[in-house]
TORLO-890846 format. One record per residue (C-alpha): residue in three letters; x, y, z. Coordinates in steps of 0.25 Angstrom, whole numbers, plus 2048, in hexadecimal, padded with zeros to 3 digits. Example, Ala and Ser with C-alpha at 12.3 -4.5 7.8 and 13.67 -1.06 7.14 Angstrom:
<rs>
ala8317EE81F ser8377FC81D 
</rs>
This chain:
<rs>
unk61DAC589B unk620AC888D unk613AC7883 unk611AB787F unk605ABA874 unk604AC786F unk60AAD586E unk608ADF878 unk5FEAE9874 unk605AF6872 unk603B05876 unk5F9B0C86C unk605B1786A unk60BB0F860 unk610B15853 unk607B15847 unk60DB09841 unk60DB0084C unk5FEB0384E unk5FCB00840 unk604AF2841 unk5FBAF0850 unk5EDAF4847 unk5F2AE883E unk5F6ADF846 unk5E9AE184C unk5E0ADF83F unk5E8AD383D unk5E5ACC84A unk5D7ACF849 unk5D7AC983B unk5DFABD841 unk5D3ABD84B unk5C6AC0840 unk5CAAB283A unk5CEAA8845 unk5BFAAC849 unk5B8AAC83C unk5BFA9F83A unk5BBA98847 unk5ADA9F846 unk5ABA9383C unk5AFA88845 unk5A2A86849 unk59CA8783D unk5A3A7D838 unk59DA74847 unk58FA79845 unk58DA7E836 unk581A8783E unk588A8A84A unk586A9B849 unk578A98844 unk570A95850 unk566A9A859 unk564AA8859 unk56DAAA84D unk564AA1843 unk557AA4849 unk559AB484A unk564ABC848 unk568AB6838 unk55CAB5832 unk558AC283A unk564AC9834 unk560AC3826 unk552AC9825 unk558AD7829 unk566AD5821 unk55BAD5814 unk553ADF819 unk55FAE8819 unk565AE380C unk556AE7807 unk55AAF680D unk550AF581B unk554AF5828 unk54AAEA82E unk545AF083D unk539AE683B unk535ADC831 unk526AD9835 unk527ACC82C unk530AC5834 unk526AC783F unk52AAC384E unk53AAC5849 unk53AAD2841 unk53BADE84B unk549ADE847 unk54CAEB84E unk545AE785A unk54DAD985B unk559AE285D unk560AD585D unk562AD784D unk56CAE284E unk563AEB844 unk56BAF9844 unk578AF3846 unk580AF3838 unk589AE683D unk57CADE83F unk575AE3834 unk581ADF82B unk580AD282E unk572AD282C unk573AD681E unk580ACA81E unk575AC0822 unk56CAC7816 unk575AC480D unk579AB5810 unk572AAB80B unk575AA2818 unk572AA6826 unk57AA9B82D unk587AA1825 unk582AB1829 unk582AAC836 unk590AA5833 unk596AB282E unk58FABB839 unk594AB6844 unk5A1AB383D unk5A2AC183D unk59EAC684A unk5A9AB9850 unk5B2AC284A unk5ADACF84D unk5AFAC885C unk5BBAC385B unk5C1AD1855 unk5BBAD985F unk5C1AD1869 unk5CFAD3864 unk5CCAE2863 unk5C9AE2870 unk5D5AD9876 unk5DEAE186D unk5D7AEF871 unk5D9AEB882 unk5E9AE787F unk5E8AD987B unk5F3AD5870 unk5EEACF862 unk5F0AC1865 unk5E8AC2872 unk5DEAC986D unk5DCAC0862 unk5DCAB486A unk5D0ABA874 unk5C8ABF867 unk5C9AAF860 unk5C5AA9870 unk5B7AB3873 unk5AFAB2865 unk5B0AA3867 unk5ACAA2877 unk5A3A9987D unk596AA287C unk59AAAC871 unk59AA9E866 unk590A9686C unk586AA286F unk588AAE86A unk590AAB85B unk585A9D859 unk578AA285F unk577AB1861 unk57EABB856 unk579AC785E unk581AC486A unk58EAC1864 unk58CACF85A unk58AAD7867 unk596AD086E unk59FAD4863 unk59BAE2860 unk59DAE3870 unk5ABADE86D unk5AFAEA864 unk5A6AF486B unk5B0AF0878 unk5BDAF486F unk5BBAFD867 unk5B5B06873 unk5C1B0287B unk5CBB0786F unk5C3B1486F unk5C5B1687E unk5D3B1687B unk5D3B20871 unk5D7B16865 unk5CAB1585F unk5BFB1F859 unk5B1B1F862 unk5AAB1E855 unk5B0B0E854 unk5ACB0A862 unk59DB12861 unk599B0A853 unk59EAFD858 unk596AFE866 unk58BB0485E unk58BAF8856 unk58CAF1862 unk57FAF6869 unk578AF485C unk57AAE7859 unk56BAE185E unk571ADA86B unk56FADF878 unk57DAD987D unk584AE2873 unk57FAEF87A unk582AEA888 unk591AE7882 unk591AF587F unk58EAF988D unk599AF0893 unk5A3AF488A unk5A1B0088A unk5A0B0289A unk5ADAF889A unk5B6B03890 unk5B1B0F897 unk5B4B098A5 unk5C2B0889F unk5C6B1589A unk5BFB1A8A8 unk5CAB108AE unk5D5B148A5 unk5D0B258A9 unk5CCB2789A unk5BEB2E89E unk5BDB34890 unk5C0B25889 unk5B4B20893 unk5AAB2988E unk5ADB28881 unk5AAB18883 unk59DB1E889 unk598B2787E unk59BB1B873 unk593B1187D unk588B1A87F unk586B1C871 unk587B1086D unk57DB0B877 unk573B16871 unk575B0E864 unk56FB0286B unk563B0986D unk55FB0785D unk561AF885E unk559AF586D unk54EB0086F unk545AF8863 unk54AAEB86B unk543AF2879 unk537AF886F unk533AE886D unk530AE487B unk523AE987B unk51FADE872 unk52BAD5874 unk52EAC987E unk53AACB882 unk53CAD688C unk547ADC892 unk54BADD89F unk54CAD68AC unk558AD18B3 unk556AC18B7 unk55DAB28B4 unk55AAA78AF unk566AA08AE unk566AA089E unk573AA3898 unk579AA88A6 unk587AA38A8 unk58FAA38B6 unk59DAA78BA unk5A2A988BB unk59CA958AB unk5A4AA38A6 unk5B1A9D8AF unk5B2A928A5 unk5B4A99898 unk5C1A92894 unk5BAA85893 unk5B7A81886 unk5ADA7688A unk5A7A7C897 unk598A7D894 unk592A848A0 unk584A808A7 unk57EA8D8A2 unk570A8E89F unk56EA92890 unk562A8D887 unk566A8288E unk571A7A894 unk57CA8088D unk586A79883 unk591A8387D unk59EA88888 unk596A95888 unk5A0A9C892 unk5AEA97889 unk5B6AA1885 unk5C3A9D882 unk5CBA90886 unk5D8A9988A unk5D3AA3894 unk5D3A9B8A0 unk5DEA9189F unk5E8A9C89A unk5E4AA58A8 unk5F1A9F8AF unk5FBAA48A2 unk5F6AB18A2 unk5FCABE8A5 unk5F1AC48AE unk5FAAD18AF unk5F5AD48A3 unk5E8AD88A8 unk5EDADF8B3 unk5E9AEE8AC unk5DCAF08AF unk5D9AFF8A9 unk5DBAF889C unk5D3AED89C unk5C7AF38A5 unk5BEAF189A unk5C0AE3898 unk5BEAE08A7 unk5B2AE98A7 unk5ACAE089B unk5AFAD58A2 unk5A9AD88AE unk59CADC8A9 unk59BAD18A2 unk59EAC88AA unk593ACD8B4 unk588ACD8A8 unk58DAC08A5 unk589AB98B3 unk57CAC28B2 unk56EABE8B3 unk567AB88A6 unk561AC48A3 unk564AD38A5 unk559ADD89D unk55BAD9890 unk568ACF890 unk567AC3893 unk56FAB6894 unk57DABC89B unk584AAF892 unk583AB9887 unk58DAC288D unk597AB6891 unk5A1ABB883 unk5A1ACA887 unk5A8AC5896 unk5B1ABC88E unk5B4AC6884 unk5B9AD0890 unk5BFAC2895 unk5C7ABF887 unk5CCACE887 unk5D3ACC895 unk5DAABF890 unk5DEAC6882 unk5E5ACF88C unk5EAAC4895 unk5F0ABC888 unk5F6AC9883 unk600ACA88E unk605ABD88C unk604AAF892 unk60DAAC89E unk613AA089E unk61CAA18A9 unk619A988B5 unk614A8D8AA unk611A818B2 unk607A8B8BC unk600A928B0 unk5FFA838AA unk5F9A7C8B6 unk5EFA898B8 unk5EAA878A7 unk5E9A788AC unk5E0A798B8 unk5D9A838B0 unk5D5A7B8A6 unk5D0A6F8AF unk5CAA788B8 unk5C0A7D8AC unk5BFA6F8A6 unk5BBA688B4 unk5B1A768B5 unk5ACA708A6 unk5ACA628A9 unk5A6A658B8 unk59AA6B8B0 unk597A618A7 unk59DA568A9 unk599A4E89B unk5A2A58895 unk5AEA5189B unk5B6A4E88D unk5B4A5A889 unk5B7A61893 unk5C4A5B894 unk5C8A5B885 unk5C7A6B885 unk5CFA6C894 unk5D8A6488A unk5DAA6D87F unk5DAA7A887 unk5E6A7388F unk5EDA72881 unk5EAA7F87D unk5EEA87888 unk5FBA7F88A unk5FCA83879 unk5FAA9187D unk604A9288A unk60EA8A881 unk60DA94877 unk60FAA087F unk61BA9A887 unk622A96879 unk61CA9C86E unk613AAA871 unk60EAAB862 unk607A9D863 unk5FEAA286F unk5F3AA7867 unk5F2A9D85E unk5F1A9186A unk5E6A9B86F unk5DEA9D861 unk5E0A8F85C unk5DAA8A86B unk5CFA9386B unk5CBA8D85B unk5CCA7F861 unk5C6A8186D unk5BAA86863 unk5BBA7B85B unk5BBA71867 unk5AEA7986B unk5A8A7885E unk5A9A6A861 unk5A5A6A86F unk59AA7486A unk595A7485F unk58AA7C861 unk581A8586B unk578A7B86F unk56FA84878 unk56BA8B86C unk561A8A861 unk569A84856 unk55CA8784C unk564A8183E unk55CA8A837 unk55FA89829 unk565A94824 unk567A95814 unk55EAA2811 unk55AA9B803 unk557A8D807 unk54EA93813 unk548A9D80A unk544A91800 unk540A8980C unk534A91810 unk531A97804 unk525A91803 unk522A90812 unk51FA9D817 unk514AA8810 unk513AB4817 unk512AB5825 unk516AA782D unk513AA083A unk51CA9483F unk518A8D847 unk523A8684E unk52BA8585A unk53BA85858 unk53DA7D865 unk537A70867 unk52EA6F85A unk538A6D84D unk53DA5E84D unk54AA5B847 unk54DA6B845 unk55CA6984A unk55EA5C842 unk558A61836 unk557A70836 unk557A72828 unk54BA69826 unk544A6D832 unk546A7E82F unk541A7B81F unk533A7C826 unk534A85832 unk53DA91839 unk53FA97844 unk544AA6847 unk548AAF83C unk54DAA5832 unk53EAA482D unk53EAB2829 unk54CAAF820 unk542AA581B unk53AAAF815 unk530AAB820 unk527AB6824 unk526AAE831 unk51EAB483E unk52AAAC845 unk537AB0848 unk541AB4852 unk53FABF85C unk54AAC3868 unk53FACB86E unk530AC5869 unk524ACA867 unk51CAC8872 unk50CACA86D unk510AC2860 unk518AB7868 unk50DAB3870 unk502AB4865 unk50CAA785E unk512AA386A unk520AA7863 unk52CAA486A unk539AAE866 unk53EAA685B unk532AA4853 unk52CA9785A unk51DA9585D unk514A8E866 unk50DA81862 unk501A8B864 unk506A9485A unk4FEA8F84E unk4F1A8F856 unk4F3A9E859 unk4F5AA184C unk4E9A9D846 unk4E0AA1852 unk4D7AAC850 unk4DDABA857 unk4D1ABE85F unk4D3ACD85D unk4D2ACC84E unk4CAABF84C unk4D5AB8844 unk4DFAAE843 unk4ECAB5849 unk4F2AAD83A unk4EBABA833 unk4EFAC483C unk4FDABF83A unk4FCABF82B unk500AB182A unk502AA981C unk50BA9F823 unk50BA9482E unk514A89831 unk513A8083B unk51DA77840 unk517A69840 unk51FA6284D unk517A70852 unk509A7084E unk508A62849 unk4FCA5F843 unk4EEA6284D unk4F3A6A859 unk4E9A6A867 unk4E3A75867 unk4DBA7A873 unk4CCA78870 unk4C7A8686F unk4D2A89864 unk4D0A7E85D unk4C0A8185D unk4C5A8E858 unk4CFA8B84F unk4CFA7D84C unk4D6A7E83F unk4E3A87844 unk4E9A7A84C unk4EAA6E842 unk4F4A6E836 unk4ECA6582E unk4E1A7082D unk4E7A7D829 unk4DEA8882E unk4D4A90826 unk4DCA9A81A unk4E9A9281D unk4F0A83817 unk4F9A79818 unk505A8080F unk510A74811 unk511A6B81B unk521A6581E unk529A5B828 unk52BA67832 unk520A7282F unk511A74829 unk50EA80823 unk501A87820 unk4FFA94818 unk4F3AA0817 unk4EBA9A80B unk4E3AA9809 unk4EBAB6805 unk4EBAC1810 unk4E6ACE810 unk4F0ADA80E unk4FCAD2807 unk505ADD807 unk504ADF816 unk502ADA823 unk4F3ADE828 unk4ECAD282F unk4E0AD7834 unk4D8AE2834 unk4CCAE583D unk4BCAE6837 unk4BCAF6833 unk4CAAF682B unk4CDAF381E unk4DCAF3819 unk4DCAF780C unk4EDAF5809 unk4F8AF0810 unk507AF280E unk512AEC818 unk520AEF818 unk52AAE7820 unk527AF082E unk51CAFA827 unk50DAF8823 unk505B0181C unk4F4AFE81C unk4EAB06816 unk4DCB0581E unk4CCB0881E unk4C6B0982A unk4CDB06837 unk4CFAFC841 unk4D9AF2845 unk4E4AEC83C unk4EDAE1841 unk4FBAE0838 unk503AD2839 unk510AD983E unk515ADA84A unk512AE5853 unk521AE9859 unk521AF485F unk525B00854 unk51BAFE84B unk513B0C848 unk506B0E842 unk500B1983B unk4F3B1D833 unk4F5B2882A unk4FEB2F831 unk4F8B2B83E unk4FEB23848 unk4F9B1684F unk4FDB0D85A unk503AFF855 unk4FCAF485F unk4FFAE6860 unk4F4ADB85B unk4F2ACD85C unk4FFAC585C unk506AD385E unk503AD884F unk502AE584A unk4F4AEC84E unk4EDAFA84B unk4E2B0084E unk4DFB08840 unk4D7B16841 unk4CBB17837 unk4CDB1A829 unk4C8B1B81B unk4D5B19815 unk4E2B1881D unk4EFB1281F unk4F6B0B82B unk504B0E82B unk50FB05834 unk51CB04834 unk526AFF840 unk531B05847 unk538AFE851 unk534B02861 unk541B09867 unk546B0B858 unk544B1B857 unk54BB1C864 unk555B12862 unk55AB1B854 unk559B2785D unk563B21866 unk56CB1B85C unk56DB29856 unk570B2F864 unk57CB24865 unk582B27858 unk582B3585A unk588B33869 unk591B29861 unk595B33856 unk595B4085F unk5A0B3A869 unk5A8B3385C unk5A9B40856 unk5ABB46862 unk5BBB3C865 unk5BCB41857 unk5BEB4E85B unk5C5B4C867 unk5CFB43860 unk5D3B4D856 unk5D3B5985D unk5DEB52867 unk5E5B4D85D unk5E6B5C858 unk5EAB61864 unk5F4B56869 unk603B58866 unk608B5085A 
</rs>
């Protein structure tokens, strides 16, 4: 059948010139493609003006990136910020992407925009495209034509789950999906001989660094898939060479997760176990509907879920009867996309959590991505169109086969339902039209149903609603002005982002004029104690009954001014507090204390009556705020408490160092948290780090006339982590040199 959409890839032994037209023709189609995305990436913009602003990306990973992004432009690389408290162990969080130059890139992007919500705009823009381009690369790179590979790389950023999920809630996942993307091609290309190592080796070492745990296992499976490949095509040499580059870049993992791993002594998530809940776990039936716009399956999510979480594009399934499955009948060459497809698949159907991933859903795009790559290849060979009325009747019964499977499962859905089995009908009968008259017009009917089917979803779906929406505001100068006066030093607040803010998604920015949750306090110029944690604190959580995202307890501000009983004083001093706000639909008015505390403490549980050292600063429609009235001791650093015997005579703090000069000896308590990687010393001598009340910084000084206390933090796992990193490179760099080597010397000694 002669080709209906695209040219036939060509041998690579083609003259100069014709590889120099082929390289062109290439940069155009993925320029062609770079824009269809980043034009379409604003259609939902343009439905939900917030819509890549929510959830994790609002509460964490923006303003995250925005208190490093200064720190960086300031000259410092930020491994911890002991001012942003329970959210400031940025090496540790791993989630950042700290020593990963794309990440931190974008981190000093989000530094130097004054909006958050258009960073997030611009970012996610970028890494759409970034998708969408390595998709192409990869369709082109396993023999798919231009046209087809443009077609696959427009349909997979705008699937079902990487939209919804992974492009409007969690920016990690959908970096690590599309540096896995490139990794896969660019290590494939090497295999074959028409790429340097040194390309494949940074992008998988960008790949393994980029903070998120799914982009090192899509290190391991492309890389097992390539060298399965070359072993079934008998290219041993190509194989190891995929190996030496996976292994390296798997060494440079090590710098990004062993600080992550040095955490969990304190932290409260822990890795490990293999069970199921049920959360985020699709099944075999859900995934089999992924060219139905409209099918949104009974998965358990945050929720009942409510976006087509397992859509990937409207075509794949009613064009199976028109395409030419001879086309995938050479299986040496496209091992490696069934061997991703495969894996995936089975970690797809998984249990809800395996060691440290969790929620298989997540890996639904990198099964669709080795699905997409299969029909690249399909439409590259053409549509058939003989036997028409057949290939008709087999779209047809397709198409109402996956519309009663939707309307079966949620039968309220019923228009719906019909309207998109309506419009795929139209579109597929576009598309066969197209390829029986006019070949050029194929890819065009595809793209343009793939925008429309967005738009139609747009409509149908305007937003995730199993995730936190948040409607943070998110101009950096107006928050800045609006808590100017509402936060002195160190803060408490006590809220709950669940239940306890009324009218918050109505109206957010009246309701977050007063309180905030996560990180975004932080961009404030808050030094708030709250903030968002992936992995928690476990000691200081429970002192404040503080959930990951910054939330308190109703309790929390009982606690805070209860006396500790190791020291004698209220847990407010060891924390060097100034600030506390307290929502009022939280603590309103007289709480109900328990008798005994309030015989001990009668003043710390009625907002009328601030306690003793402490008033009423402002008092507004959502929150009350009460501030220190007497200075603290040590301005200049962060010593709460010392024990009868010790005298501090100066502190200096630095933003993960302290430097205290001493007489006598004894206990000294210092309102930072104790992560694991902080060191002490006293001239010279070295001291254990212990943890204090509410998991502070606590030790136990040795007796002197005059000396100094020296600490200063390095991230648990960081010194091994370099170590490793080092030893990658070099592996990295010893086997690149290496092919360089063995490249010239052949190419000296082969005949001209």
């Amino acid at each position: 059948m002669q080709e209906l959409l695209v040219d036939q890839p060509v041998a690579e032994s083609r003259p100069a010139p014709e590889r120099a037209a082929r390289r062109r023709a290439d940069l155009l189609g993925l320029g062609v493609v770079a824009v269809v995305v980043a034009f379409a990436a604003q259609l939902p913009v343009l439905k939900t003006h917030l819509f890549y602003y929510y959830d994790d990306t609002s509460s964490v990973i923006i303003p995250g990136w925005r208190l490093i992004g200064e720190q960086l432009l300031q000259g410092r690389l930020p491994l911890l910020d002991v001012d942003t408290w329970l959210g400031g162990n940025f090496a540790g969080e791993a989630q950042f992407g700290l020593f990963n130059p794309l990440t931190m890139a974008n981190a000093v992007l989000v530094a130097l925009l004054p909006d958050l919500a258009v960073a997030a705009i611009l970012i996610k823009t970028e890494f759409l495209v970034l998708l969408a381009a390595g998709v192409y690369l990869l369709a082109r790179e396993y023999g798919a034509g231009r046209n087809a590979a443009a077609v696959a790389a427009i349909a997979l950023p705008f699937s079902g789950y990487t939209l919804f999920w992974d492009a409007q809630a969690w920016i990690t996942n959908l970096i690590a999906f599309t540096l896995t993307t490139h990794t896969w091609w660019t290590l494939r290309r090497y295999a074959r001989g028409r790429l340097h190592p040194v390309v494949p080796l940074v992008v998988a070492g960008l790949t393994t660094t980029s903070g998120s745990p799914y982009s090192v296992l899509g290190v391991v499976v492309v890389v097992a898939a390539v060298i399965i490949e070359r072993l079934v095509n008998r290219q041993l040499r190509a194989a190891v060479g995929v190996a030496v580059i996976g292994l390296a870049a798997g060494l440079m993992a090590a710098v990004v997760f062993l600080p992550l791993l040095g955490m969990q002594p304190v932290g409260t998530r822990q890795a490990g176990g293999v069970f199921n809940t049920g959360q985020l776990v699709p099944s075999l039936g859900h995934l089999l509907n992924l060219s139905a716009p409209t099918y949104v399956p009974r998965l358990y999510t945050f929720g009942p879920a409510t976006t087509p979480i397992t859509y990937l594009a409207w075509f794949v399934v009613p064009l199976l009867p028109w395409f030419a499955w001879s086309a995938l009948r050479d299986g040496r060459a496209r091992a490696g996309i069934f061997a991703v497809g495969l894996a995936y698949l089975a970690l797809t159907l998984a249990p809800s959590n395996l060691w440290m991933f969790r929620w298989p859903a997540r890996l639904i795009e990198y099964l669709f991505l080795a699905v997409i790559l299969a029909v690249a290849l399909l439409l590259s060979a053409g549509l058939r169109t003989d036997h028409a009325v057949r290939r008709g009747l087999g779209s047809a019964g397709l198409i109402l086969l996956s519309t009663y499977l939707v309307w079966a499962d949620r039968p309220d859905q019923a228009r719906r339902a019909a309207e998109a089995a309506l419009v795929v009908g139209v579109l597929v009968l576009a598309v066969v039209l197209a390829a029986r008259h006019r070949a050029r017009l194929v890819t065009p009917a595809l793209v343009a149903g793939t925008l429309m089917m967005l738009v139609l979803q747009l409509n149908w779906f305007p937003r995730n609603r199993d995730i936190t929406p948040w409607q943070f505001p998110h101009d950096v100068a107006q928050l800045r002005a609006d808590f100017a006066d509402r936060s002195d030093g160190n803060t408490l607040i006590v809220a709950n982002s669940f239940s306890k803010i009324p009218n918050a998604d109505k109206q957010p920015d009246r309701a977050w004029r007063e309180v905030l949750f996560g990180n975004v306090s932080h961009v404030a110029g808050m030094d708030a104690l709250n903030a968002y944690t992936g992995m928690g604190n476990r000691q200081f959580g429970a002192a404040l009954c503080m959930e990951y995202e910054g939330s308190v307890c109703d309790e929390a501000y009982q606690r805070v001014f209860a006396t500790d009983p190791a020291t004698g004083v209220p847990l407010a001093d060891l924390l060097r507090l100034r600030t506390v706000t307290l929502l009022n639909a939280q603590v309103p008015g007289t709480l109900k204390p328990t008798p005994e505390l309030l015989r001990d403490q009668p003043y710390a549980f009625d907002l009328r009556q601030a306690p003793p050292g402490w008033q009423t600063a402002d008092r507004g429609t959502y929150a009350t705020v009460i501030r220190r009235t007497a200075e603290l001791p040590h301005p200049d650093g962060r010593v709460s408490w010392t024990a009868p015997g010790l005298t501090v005579t100066a502190d200096q703090a630095g933003p993960s160092t302290e430097e205290i000069r001493y007489r006598g000896g004894g206990r000294v308590i210092v309102a930072a948290l104790a992560w694991p990687g902080w060191h002490a010393s006293v001239d010279g001598h070295y001291l254990p780090v212990d943890r204090g009340p509410a998991g502070l910084i606590q030790v136990d000084l040795p007796e002197r006339a005059e000396g100094t206390l020296k600490l200063w933090f390095v991230p648990a796992g960081l010194r091994t982590g370099v170590e490793l990193l080092a030893v990658g490179v070099l592996i990295g760099a010893g086997y690149c040199t290496y092919h360089t080597v063995r490249v010239r010397r052949r190419r000296v000694h082969e005949p001209a």
